[in-house]
N, C-alpha and C positions, 0 to 999 in steps of 0.2 A: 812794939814790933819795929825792929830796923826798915824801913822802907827805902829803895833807895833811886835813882834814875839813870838811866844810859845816854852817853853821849858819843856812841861811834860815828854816828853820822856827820856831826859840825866838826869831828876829827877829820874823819877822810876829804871833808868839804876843803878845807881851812889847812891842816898841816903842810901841803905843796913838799917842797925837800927839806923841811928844815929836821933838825938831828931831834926835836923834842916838838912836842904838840902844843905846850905851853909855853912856846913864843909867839902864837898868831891866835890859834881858838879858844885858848883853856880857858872851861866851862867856868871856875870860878872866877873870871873876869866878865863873865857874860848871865847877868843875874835872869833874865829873860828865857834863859834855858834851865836854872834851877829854880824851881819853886820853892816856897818855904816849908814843903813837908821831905823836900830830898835832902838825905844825911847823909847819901853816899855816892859814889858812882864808878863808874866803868871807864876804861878808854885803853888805848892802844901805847904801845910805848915807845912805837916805832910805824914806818910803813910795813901794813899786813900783808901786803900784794906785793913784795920785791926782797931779794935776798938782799943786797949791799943797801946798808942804811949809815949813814954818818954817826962817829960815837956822841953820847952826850955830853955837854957840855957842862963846867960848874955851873955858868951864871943860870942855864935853866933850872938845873938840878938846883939852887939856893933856892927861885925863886917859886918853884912849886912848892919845897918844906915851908918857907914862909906863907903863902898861899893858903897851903891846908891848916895850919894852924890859925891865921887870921879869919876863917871863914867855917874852923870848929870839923874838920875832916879828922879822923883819925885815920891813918895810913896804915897803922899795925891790925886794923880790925874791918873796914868799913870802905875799903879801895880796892875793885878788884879787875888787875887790869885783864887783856884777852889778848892768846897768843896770836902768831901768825898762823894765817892760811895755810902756810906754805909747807910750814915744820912737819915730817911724820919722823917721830922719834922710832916707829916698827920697821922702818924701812930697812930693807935688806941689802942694796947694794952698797958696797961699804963707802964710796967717795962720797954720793946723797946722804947716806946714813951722817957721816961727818957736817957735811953742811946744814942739814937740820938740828944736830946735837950744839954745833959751835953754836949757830941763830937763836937756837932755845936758852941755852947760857949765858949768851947775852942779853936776852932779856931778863932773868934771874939774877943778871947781878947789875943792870938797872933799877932793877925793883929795889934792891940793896941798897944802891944808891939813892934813892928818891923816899927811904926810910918803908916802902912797902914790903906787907908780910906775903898778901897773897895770891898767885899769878893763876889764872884759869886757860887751861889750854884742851885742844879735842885734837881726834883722831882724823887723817886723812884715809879713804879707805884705802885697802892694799891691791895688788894688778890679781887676783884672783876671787873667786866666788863659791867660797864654801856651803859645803852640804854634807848634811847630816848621814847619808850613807856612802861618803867618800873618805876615807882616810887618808889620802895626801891632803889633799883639803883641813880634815881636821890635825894633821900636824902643821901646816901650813901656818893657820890659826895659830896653835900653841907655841908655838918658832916668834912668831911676832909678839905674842906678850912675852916669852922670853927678853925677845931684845925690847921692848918697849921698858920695862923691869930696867933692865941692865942700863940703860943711858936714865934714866929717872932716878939711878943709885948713882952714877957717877954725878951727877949734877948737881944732888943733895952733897956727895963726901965735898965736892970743888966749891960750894958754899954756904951757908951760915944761920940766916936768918930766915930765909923767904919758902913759903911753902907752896909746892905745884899742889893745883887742884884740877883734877881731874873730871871732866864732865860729861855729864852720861847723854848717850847718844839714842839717833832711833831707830838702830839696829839693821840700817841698810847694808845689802851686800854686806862686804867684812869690813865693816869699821867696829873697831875693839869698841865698846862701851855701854853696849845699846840691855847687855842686861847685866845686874847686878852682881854674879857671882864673876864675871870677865875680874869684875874689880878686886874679890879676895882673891882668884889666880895673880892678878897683877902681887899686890901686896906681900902675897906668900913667895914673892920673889927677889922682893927688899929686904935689905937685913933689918930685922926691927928698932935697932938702934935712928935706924930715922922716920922710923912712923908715926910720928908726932909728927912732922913734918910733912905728912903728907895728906890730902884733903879731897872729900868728893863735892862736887856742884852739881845737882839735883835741875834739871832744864824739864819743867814740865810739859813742854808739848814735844820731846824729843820723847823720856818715857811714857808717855801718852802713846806717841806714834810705834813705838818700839812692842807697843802690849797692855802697857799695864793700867788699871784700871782707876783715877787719880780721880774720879769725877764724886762717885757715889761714895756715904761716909764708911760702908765696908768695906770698897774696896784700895782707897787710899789707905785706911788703919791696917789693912794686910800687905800694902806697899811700904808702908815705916815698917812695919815689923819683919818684914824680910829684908828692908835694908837694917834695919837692927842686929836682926840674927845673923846674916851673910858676910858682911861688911865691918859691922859695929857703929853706935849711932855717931861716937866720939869722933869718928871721920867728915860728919855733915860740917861743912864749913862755910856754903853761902847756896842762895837759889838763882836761877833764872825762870821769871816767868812770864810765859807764856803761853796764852791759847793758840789751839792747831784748826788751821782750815782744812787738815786732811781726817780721814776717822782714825779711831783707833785700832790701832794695828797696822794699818797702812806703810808705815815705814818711811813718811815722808818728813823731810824736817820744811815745812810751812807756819811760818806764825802768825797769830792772825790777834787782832786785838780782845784786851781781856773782855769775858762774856760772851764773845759773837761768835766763837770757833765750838768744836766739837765738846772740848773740856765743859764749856760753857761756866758760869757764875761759882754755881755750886761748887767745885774744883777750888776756887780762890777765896771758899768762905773756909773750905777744909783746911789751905794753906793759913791763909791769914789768923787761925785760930786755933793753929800747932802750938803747944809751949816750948816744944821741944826747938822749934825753930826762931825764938826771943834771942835777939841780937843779934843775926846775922845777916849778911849783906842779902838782899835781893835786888835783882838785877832784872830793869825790864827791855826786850829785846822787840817788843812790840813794833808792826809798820806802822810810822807818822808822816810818809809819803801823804799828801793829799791838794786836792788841784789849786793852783796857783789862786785863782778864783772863790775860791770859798774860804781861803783864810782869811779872817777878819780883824780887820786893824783895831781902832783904842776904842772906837766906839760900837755898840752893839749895830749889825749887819752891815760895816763901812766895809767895803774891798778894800785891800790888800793895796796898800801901795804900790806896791812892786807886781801889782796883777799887769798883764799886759795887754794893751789896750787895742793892740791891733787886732781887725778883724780875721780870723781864722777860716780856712777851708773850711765846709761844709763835712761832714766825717772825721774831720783831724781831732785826736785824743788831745786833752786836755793839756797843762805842760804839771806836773808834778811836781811837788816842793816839799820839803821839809816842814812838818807844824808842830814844834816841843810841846805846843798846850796839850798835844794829845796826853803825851808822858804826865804831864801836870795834873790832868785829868782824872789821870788812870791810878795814879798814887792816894789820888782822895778817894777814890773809886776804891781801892783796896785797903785804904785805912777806915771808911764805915765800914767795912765788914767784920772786923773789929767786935764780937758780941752782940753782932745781930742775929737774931732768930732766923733762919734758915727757913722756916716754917710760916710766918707773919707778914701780913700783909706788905712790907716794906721791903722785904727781900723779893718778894714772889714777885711786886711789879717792874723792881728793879732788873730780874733774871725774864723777864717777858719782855723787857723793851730791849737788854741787849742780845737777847735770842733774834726776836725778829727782827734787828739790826744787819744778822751777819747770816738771815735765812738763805738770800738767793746766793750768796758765796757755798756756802755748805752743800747746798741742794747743786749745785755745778761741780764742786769738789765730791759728792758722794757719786754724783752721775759719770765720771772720770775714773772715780775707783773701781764701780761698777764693771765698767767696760775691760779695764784692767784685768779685772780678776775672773773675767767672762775669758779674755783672751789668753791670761794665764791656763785655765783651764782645757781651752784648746790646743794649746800648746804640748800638754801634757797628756792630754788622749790622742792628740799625733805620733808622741815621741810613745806611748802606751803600744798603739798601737803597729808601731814600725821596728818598735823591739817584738810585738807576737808573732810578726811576720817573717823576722829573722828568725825567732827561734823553731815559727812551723818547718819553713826553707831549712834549715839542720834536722830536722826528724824527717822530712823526706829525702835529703841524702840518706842519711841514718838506714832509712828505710826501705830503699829503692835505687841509693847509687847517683839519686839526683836524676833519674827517670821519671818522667810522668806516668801513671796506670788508666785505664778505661782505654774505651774505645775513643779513636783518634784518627784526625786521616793530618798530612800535612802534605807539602808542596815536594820534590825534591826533584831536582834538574827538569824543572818542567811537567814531572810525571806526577800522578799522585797515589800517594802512598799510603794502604789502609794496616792499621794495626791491626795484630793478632786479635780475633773476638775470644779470645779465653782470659783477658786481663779484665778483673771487673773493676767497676766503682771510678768514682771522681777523683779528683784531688785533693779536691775539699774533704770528703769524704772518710780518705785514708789517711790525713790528716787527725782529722776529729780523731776516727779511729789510734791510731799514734798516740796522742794526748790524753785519750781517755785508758 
């Protein structure tokens, strides 16, 4: 199984302005970030936070081809970089629309340059919030995968080699991706002359968070098989994986380290033990933030050299660091699974220490969701309710002129004023009466 590791972080650290990442951090000069079981990896090919970025240069661009070849990278299979932030190819306004399409092409034909085949990019959401009993809404929707389509065809015709891979999201508000048939409407709007060229990336705590079911072994084999039937499997082109601190269905993209999140173990014995997924990149996006303080230098429990020794506030949070061993960790973690019984003593202990790892994060993240979907729900017997009220309020014009009926007295210039006793009934009343 391809296993592979990410390095965005000692990118974003490390790059400052220079035009390429592999003049200051590239991972394969920093063996300390790649373990010997990562074959592949991840990185940026530019700054993901800012439009103007300086072009690439030869000497970097030789010295990377040299790089992955000295250190056994294959670039055409096993490299897969990540777009910007910034890019939304759906975007409607035509000048943004331009500056995201120029930004994405650039990096497609860096990739080009740098001999890689395959660039992974996601969806920004769009300024509105589709619903399923709105039809501007749902053409709104369909508009954007139109143009999402349309600039992902011109980008393929304007280059050559390098394939966009598309990856699935966790179906918040309207970000395109978050369920699977988004991606045949996408596809059905490419000319198929380039659909070889074009690729899904499969992020398991996004589809997780999005719905679908990745943990137990029937309901991952009904998520291959509809992305099989839906899509076609010959689109699966790499993974990202991750477990989710938030549950499923949630719609939150949170990652949280493999085992400890809702997906929990079982989820990455399903993955790791796909055939259908033999040789292709997996990408882990896992947090390795951890406190200055607990990373341990060459000997077992030494502090950290770089721990800082000054006495801290009383309350004051920790300072956070970056710790690759996590990533190291997590690739051997995902290579035993590899043929292990699911069922035997050695998986069971292994999915019981990293459950109760990641219990009180969960148990605070489901208590969160809780309240969420408590208040969504009130929200919705408000808005329930203040449409019956408009619609009573119309059947008593309807009914009455927008006169109240029953006996009544009110104030007027002082005096007071009793209604005709031959008007019966409340208003509630006449109401009901109305409606029923």
């Amino acid at each position: 199984m391809m296993l592979t590791m990410l390095c965005y972080r000692c990118l974003q650290r490390g790059s400052q302005q220079h035009a390429y990442w592999v003049c200051s951090t590239h991972p394969l000069n920093q063996h300390h970030l790649i373990p010997p079981s990562g074959n592949a990896f991840a990185l940026f090919l530019k700054s993901q936070r800012k439009w103007d970025n300086p072009a690439l240069q030869d000497d970097h661009r030789d010295q990377f081809r040299n790089l992955c070849i000295e250190h056994k990278y294959d670039g055409a299979k096993h490299i897969l970089p990540h777009g910007s932030y910034l890019v939304n190819l759906a975007q409607e306004d035509k000048a943004k629309a331009k500056q995201a399409y120029d930004a994405f092409l650039d990096d497609l034909r860096r990739c080009e340059a740098l001999g890689i085949t395959l660039y992974n990019f996601q969806y920004i959401p769009l300024p509105y919030t589709p619903h399923p009993t709105n039809p501007a809404n749902q053409t709104s929707h369909a508009s954007a995968i139109t143009r999402l389509a349309a600039a992902l065809t011109s980008a393929l015709a304007a280059t050559s080699t390098v394939t966009p891979v598309l990856e699935t999201m966790c179906g918040h508000g309207s970000t395109i991706g978050g369920y699977l048939h988004e991606f045949r409407d996408i596809l059905s709007q490419i000319p198929k002359e380039y659909h070889h060229r074009i690729g899904i990336c499969i992020d398991t705590c996004h589809s997780f968070a999005a719905g679908y079911d990745l943990a137990s072994p029937s309901g991952f084999a009904s998520f291959m098989q509809e992305f099989s039937d839906v899509i076609g499997i010959q689109y699966l082109r790499a993974l990202h994986l991750n477990d989710s601190k938030a549950p499923r269905g949630s719609k939150r993209d949170l990652h949280a380290n493999i085992g400890t999140g809702f997906l929990g173990l079982r989820a990455f014995h399903n993955v790791m033990n796909e055939p259908r997924f033999q040789g292709l990149p997996m990408i882990l996006e896992t947090p390795i933030d951890r406190p200055e303080s607990e990373i341990k230098g060459n000997e077992e429990g030494e502090e950290s050299p770089k721990a800082d020794k000054k006495k801290k506030p009383a309350g004051a949070s920790a300072k956070m660091v970056p710790d690759h061993n996590v990533w190291a960790g997590e690739i051997a973690l995902l290579e035993s699974l590899i043929g292990m019984d699911p069922e035997g003593e050695e998986f069971r202990a292994l999915e019981a220490r990293l459950s109760e790892e990641g219990r009180e994060m969960r148990e605070k993240q489901m208590e969160q969701y809780e309240r969420k979907l408590e208040a969504e729900a009130k929200k919705k017997e408000k808005a329930k309710a203040k449409e019956e009220k408009g619609q009573k309020t119309l059947m008593e014009m309807m009914n009455g002129g927008g006169k109240p009926k029953g006996k009544n007295t009110r104030a007027k210039k002082g005096k007071a004023v009793e209604k005709d006793e031959s008007d019966e009934g409340s208003d509630e009343e006449g109401c009901q009466s109305c409606s029923e």
